[in-house]
N, C-alpha and C positions, 0 to 999 in steps of 0.2 A: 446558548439557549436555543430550544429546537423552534421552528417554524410554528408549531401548535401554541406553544408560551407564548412567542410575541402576537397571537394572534388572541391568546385569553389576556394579553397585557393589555392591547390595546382598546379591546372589549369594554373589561374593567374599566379602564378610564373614561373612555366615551359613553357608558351606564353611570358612570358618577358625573361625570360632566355635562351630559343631559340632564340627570336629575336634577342639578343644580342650577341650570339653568330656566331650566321650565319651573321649578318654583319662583326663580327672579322674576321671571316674565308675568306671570300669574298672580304675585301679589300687589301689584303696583297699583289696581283697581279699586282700594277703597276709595269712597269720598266722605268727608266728614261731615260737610253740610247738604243736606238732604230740605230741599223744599216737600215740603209737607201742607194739603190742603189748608188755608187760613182764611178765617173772615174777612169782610172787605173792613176797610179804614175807614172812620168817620167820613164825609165828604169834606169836613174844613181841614182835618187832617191827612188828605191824600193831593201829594200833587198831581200837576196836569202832564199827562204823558199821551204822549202823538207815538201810537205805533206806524208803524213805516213799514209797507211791505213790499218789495220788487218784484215785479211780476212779467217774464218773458213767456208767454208759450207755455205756459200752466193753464190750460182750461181745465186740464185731467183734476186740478188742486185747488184751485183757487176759490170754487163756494164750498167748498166744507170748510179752505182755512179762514175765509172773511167770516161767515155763520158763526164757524167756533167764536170769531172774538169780538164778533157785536152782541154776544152771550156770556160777558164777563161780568160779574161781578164788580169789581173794583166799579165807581164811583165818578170818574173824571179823568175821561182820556177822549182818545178823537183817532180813527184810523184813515191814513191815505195810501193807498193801493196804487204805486208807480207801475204803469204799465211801459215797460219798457221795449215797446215799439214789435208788441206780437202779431204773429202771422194765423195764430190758431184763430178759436174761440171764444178767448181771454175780453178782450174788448166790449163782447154782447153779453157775456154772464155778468161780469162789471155791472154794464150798464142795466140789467135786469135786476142789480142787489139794488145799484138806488135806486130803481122805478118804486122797489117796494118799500118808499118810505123807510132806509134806511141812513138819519138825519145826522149818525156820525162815521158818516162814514165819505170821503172824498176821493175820485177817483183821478190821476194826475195824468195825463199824455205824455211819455218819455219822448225827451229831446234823443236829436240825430248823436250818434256815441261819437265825441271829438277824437281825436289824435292823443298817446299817450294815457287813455281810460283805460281800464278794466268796465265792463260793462255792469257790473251790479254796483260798484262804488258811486258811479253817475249816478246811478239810479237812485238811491238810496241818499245822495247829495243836494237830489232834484226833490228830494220827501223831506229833507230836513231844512230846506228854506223854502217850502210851506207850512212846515209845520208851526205849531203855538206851544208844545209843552215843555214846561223845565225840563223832563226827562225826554230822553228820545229812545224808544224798543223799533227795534232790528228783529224781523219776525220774515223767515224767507215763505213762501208760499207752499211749501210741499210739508209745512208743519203748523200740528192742529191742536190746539190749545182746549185745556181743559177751561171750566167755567171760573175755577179759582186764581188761574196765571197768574194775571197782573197784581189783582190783590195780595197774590202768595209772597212775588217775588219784589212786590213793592215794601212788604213789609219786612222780608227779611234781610233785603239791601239796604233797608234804615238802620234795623238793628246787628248790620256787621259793617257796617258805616263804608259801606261798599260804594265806589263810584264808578263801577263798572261791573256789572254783575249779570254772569250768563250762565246756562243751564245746557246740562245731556239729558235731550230730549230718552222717552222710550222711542225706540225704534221698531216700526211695524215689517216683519218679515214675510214674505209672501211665497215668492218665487223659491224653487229649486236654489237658483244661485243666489240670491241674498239670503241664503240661510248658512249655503257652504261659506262664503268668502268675508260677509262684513259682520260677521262675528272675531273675524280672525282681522279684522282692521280695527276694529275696536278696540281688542285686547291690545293691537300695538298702540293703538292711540295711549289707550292710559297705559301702559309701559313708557312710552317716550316720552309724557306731560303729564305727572302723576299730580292730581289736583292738590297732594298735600305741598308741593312743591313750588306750582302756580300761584296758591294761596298765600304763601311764604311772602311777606314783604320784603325779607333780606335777603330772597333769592333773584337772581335773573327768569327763570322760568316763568314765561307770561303762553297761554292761547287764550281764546275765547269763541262758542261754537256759532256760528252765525245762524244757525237757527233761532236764535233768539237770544239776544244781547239786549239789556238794559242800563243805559249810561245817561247821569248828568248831562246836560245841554252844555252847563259850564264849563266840567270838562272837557268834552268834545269839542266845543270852539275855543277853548285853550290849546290843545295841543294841534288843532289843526283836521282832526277827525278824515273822513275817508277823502277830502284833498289831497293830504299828506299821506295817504295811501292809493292813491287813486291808479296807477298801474299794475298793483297786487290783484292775482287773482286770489290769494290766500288773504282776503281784506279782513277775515275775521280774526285770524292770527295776528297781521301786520297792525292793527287797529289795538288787539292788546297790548301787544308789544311796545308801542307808541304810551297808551296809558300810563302802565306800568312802568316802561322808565322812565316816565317825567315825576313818578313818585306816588301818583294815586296809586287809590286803594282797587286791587283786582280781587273777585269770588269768582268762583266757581263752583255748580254746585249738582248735584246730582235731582234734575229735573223731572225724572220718569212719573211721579206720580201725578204730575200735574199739566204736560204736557204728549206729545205722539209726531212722530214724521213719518212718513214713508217715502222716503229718498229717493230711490229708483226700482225699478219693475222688472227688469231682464236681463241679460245678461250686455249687452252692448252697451246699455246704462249705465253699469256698474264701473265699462271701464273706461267709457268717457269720464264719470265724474272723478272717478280716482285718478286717471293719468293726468287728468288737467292738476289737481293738488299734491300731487306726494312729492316731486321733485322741487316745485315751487316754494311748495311750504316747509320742508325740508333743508334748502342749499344753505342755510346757516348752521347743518347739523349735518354734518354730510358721516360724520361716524354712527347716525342713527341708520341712515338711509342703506348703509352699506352692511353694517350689522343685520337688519331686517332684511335686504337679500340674502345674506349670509343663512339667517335661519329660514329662509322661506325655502332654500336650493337644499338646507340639509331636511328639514321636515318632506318638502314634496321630493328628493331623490336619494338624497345617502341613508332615511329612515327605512324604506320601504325597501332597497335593495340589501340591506343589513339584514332585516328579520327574514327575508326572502333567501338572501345566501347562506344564512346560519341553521334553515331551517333544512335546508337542502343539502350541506355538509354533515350537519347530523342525521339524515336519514340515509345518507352514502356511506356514511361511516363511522357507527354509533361508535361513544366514547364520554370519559368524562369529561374530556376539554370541551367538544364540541357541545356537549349536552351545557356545560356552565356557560359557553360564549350563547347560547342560543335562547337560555335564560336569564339572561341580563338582559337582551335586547328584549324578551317578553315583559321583563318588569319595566322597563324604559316605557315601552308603547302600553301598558295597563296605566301608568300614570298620564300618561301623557290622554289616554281617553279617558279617566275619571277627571283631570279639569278641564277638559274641552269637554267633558259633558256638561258640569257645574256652569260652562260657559251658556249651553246652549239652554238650559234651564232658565238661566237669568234672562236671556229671550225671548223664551216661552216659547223653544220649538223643544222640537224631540232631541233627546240624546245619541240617536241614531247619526245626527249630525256630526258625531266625535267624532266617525271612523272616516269624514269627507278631509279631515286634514291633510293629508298629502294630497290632493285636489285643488285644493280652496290655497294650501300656500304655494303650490305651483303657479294660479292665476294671479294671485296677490303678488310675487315674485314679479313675474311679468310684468304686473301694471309698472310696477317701480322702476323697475331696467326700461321702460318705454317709455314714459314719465321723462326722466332723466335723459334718454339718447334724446328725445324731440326737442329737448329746450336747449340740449347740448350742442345742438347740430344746428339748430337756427330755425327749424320745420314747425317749430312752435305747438302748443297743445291747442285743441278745439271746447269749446265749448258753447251749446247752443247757436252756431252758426257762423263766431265769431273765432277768431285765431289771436292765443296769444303767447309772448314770449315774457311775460318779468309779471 
């Protein structure tokens, strides 16, 4: 076989094995339950739910996300706003929402973080032994609720007999780089936790998004709730996990219509909040972790030098081999930008964003290999001022 064959063999194969790949990837995004605006509950028929929000060093978030949720509908709830010992702002917007006769709403002074926390688990430990309600919602601060939330998701965690029930948020894209890169963490996300699978009571597969978690009180002091996770920086994950295999019932459910975050703002944002989670929340899955380098190294590098040398071999030396190895890889990368545009649609940016792929999984690659060496090596990840290792 001459040199040219094994090079339209090998072509071939990695055009098919692309393709088949990138649809795997691609389809794992349904969700079946979809929170949809809902009336509120009678008030004798709505329990009493204590939202809990942690709050470090969010002045940037923090009255759009309290406003959002003392504008809820639902009927009987109470929020407490754990300020977890911030250095900004956060303290005086606080104290300016209760000036303004806002009578449910509590604001908590975070204790000093002991030995063996994670910093948002305390917090949120320090919110649930004040709080009063059956249920307890886990609502992080940089996420802003529509007016129907609680109502929405209070109703529809009755009616799927859910005891632990959490929502994907829409996600607000702003920046340059939170448009290239955490669209392309998303899509891993539901690739590697595909909520039909989560939902699955006969599966293992548990997350849940800490943007907003609504769980039983019962449950939650059954299992031991963020005590028994209290080192996890991934408490939202480690928190379902715990749920769901003591047996409850886990949802999860496709929350955009009724909720919004905007996560981070720039690019250094982007990659503090991902290296602190990917290897952490990861290390029980570690053929996910390695698989998702795998494709992050061939999208940001063996794609772009493929179409780059096949295009340059055929213009050195037209032919039909080089002409067929050169249109494989063109039909590879037109699929590969009609759903990375579908992607970015679902965002509500432009499709322009398709062509930032080999960009975006070059940095997302990155976070993951840095992610992993910091916790590997003992240098621990950073987050909001704090270092952690587990």
């Amino acid at each position: 076989m001459s040199d040219d064959m094994i090079w339209l063999v090998l072509s071939t194969l990695g055009m098919v094995v692309g393709l088949l790949i990138t649809y795997w990837i691609h389809s794992q995004h349904a969700m079946q339950v979809v929170v949809s605006p809902l009336p509120a509950p009678p008030p004798d028929q709505a329990g009493f739910i204590s939202v809990i929000v942690p709050a470090r060093n969010e002045a940037r978030n923090i009255r759009r996300c309290v406003e959002a949720l003392l504008a809820q509908t639902y009927p009987n709830f109470e929020i407490l706003v754990v300020d977890d010992r911030s250095s900004d702002a956060t303290p005086q917007i606080l104290a300016e929402l209760v000036e303004q006769g806002k009578s449910r709403l509590r604001v908590l002074p975070g204790e000093e973080l002991p030995a063996g926390w994670a910093g948002k688990p305390h917090a949120l430990v320090q919110g649930v032994t004040a709080a009063r309600g059956e249920w307890l919602c886990f609502i992080d601060a940089d996420t802003f609720a529509g007016p129907d939330l609680l109502s929405s998701c209070y109703t529809l965690a009755q009616q799927r007999g859910a005891d632990l029930f959490s929502v994907l948020t829409y996600q607000e894209l702003g920046s340059f780089w939170e448009k290239v890169i955490l669209p392309l963490v998303f899509t891993a996300l539901s690739f590697g936790f595909p909520a039909e699978r989560v939902n699955d009571p006969r599966r293992p597969d548990a997350i849940a998004n800490g943007q907003f978690i609504l769980i039983r009180r019962s449950v939650y002091e059954t299992t031991g709730g963020h005590t028994r996770v209290r080192q996890r920086v991934d408490e939202d994950k480690a928190l379902a996990e715990l749920v769901k295999g003591a047996g409850y019932r886990l949802v999860i459910a496709d929350g955009r219509p009724v909720a919004r975050t905007r996560m981070y703002t720039s690019l250094s944002e982007i990659w503090e909040g991902w290296t602190k989670n990917i290897y952490l929340g990861l290390r029980n899955r570690l053929w996910l972790l390695l698989f998702g380098a795998v494709m992050g190294l061939l999208g940001a590098l063996l794609l772009p030098a493929w179409l780059l040398g096949s295009l340059a071999w055929l213009a050195s030396r037209p032919g039909l081999i080089p002409a067929l190895v050169a249109a494989q890889v063109v039909i590879l990368w037109a699929y590969l930008i009609v759903v990375r545009s579908r992607a970015a649609r679902a965002f509500e940016i432009s499709s322009v964003y398709a062509f930032s792929l080999p960009l975006g999984a070059l940095v997302f690659t990155s976070m993951m290999l840095v992610s992993a060496y910091r916790v590997l090596s003992g240098k621990g990840v950073q987050w909001k001022g704090r270092v952690y290792n587990g």
